[in-house]
C-alpha positions, 0 to 999 in steps of 0.5 A: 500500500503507498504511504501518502507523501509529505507534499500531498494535498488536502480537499480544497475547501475547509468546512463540513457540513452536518444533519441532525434530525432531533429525537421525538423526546427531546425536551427544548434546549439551546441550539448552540448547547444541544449541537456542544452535546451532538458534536464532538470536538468542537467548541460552544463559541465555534457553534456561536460563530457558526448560528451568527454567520447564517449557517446553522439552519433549522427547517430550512432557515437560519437560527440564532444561538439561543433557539429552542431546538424542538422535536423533529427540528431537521437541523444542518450546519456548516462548520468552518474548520477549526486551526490546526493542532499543529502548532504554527510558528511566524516566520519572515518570509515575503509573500504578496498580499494584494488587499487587507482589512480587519476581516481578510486578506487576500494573497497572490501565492507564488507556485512552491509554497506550501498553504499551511504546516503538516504532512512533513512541511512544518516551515516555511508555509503561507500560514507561517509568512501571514503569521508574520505578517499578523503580528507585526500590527497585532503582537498578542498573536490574537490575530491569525490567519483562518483559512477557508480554501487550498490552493495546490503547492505548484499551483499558482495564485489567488487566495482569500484568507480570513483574519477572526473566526466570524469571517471564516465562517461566512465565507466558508458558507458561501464556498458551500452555497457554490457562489465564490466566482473562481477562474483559473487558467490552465495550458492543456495537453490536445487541442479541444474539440469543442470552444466550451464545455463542462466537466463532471464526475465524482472524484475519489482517490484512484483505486489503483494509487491511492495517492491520486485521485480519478473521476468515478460514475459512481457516487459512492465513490466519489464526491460530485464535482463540476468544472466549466471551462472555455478555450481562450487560444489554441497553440495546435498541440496544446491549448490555453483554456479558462476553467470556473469551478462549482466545486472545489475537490482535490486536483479537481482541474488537473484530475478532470483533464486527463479524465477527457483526455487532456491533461495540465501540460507538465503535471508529472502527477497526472500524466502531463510531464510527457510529450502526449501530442505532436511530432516525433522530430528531435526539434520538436522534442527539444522545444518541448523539453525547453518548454518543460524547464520554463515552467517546473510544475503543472501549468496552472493558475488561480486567476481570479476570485469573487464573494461577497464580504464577510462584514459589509456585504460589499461583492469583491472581484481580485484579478491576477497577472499570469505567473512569469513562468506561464506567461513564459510558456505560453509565448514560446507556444504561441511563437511555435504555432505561428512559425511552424506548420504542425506537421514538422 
């Protein structure tokens, strides 16, 4: 059986979500008391933060903490997740914050960086650097860096963290509700068929390596996921396409291109760091091989992201430049496909 390796990464988005049906006999008690009582590990103040942020609901609407749970209520919530066990130390290191205020911080991550300590990456994290950075203006250490959603090591770009648990919670109901507008851009492997499409399939560890994921039929092995993608250039080999997720599974955009064929150009991971389309000339080879060494890593980046903030209720949009190594890559391809004929 394979071990699951130090960078390996995490479901994307950090929240659960519970059902409770209340027993017939249950005499009226607080919803935050009953749900400490329900639930394990969990804090009263985090069931508090929970009802504030809109996302405990009772019979379809959302409650207070101090509703009277009655027989039969039907109650679901979603629960931000708690900080890690894992102590998180601040370390100084750079890292581009592109917006802040009281409640959020949003950062443009550089590909390489690791999103928070665990599986042997204990230093040098994102969360480590915005601890850092925290501190500076807050030196109690009261203020830390919540996180709500992942974005892979190699993977490049936007990110949006929360700065107090309130915010966490409200923005984690809204990665639930599928209403966070996120685009990525990613160069693939083939040239599409069609300008548009979607992509769908549940997405579960793959049963022959367990330490990568694939698109099943079968619900029970997978959770459902949805990516909405649109071709932007075409470089005849390879081509640029736009990707917008209703969900957020791990590898969800890499695992659900090589599932149609194409996989993110050089993701080792997912079948992508071998010439797969083209020639068989030893300078067409070369050109790839250059091109591989031009960007190290999957050929994927978090381009944008909108929400609605957590406190004012204002709709946010952050929009990022390609990364120097894609935008690199993509002009070598574009310069291939206008000076040589595919059939070289």
């Amino acid at each position: 059986m394979n071990e699951i390796p130090d960078n390996f990464e995490e479901p994307s988005e950090l929240y659960e979500h519970f059902r409770f049906v209340v027993d017939k006999g249950q005499a009226q008690l607080r919803i935050d008391k009953y749900l400490f009582a329900k639930m394990e590990n969990i804090s009263r103040n985090r069931v508090q933060n929970s009802a504030n942020a809109g996302n405990i609901l009772v019979n379809g609407s959302a409650v207070k903490p101090n509703y009277k749970v009655k027989p039969l209520d039907v109650i679901t919530i979603v629960l931000a997740h708690p900080p890690r066990d894992t102590e998180i130390y601040p370390e100084d290191i750079p890292v581009n914050i592109v917006y802040e205020d009281k409640d959020i911080l949003i950062v443009n991550k550089e590909a390489g960086m690791v999103v928070h300590p665990g599986h042997g990456n204990f230093t040098g994290t994102l969360q480590n650097a915005l601890l850092f950075h925290l501190q500076k203006s807050d030196p109690s250490g009261e203020t830390r860096p919540f996180l709500v959603h992942r974005i892979d090591k190699d993977t490049s770009g936007i990110m949006i963290v929360a700065k107090n648990e309130l915010a966490q919670s409200k923005l984690a109901r809204q990665f639930f509700d599928h209403t966070i507008d996120r685009t990525y851009v990613a160069l693939v492997w083939g040239n599409i068929n069609e300008d548009e499409g979607t992509i769908s399939g549940n997405i579960g560890r793959d049963v022959r390596n367990r330490l990568i994921f694939a698109v099943y039929a079968d619900e029970e092995k997978g959770r459902e996921a949805i990516t909405h993608y649109k071709v932007i250039e075409r470089f005849g080999y390879v081509c640029l396409v736009e990707c917008r997720l209703e969900t957020g599974r791990t590898h969800q955009i890499r695992v659900h291109f090589r599932h149609i064929g194409h996989p993110l150009f050089n993701d080792i991971t997912y079948g992508g760091g071998e010439i797969l389309k083209g020639t068989t000339f030893t300078k067409y080879k070369q050109f790839v091989q250059n091109c591989f060494k031009i960007i190290p890593r999957q050929s994927l980046h978090a381009k944008s992201l909108g929400f609605i903030h957590p406190s004012d209720g204002r709709k946010m949009h952050f929009d990022s430049d390609y990364p120097a190594d894609l935008a690199a890559v993509i002009e070598k391809w574009r310069d291939y496909s206008q000076f040589k004929t595919l059939d070289e």
